[in-house]
C-alpha angles and dihedrals in degrees: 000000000000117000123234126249083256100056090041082060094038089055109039085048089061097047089061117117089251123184137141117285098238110055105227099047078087083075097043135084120282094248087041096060139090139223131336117215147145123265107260089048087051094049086048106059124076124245099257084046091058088047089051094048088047094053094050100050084048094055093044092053101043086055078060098264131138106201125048124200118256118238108238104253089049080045094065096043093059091048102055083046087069 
C-alpha cells in the first residue's frame, strides 16, 4: 500500500540524524537542556541563534512546558527541513 504525502514527510522527518544543538545538554538534566533539531537546522543557525534558541527552550521548560515556541528564523528553517 502506497503511503500519503503525510507519512512520506513523517517519515522522512524521523529518519533525520537529530541531536541537541549544543553538544553537552545530552549529559544535563531534561528541564536543563536546549533544543532539540535535525542536522541541517543545527549547521544553519549562527552561534548566538543557537544560544537564543537554547534560552528560550530553557525558559519555557523551567515555567513547566514542554514546547517552546521557534523564533522565526529558526522557524523557517524547520520548516524547509520538512
Amino acid at each position: 500500500m502506497a503511503l500519503k504525502k503525510s507519512q512520506k514527510s513523517l517519515r522522512k522527518w524521523t529518519k533525520q540524524n537529530w541531536g541537541y544543538v549544543t553538544k553537552s545538554d545530552a549529559k544535563k538534566p531534561r528541564r536543563k537542556r536546549g533544543r532539540y533539531l535535525p542536522e541541517s537546522v543545527r549547521k544553519g543557525l549562527t552561534k548566538s541563534q543557537k544560544a537564543y534558541e537554547n534560552r528560550l527552550k530553557r525558559a519555557a521548560s523551567k515555567r513547566g512546558r514542554q514546547r517552546a515556541r521557534y523564533s522565526k528564523r529558526t522557524r523557517s528553517k524547520v520548516r524547509s527541513a520538512r
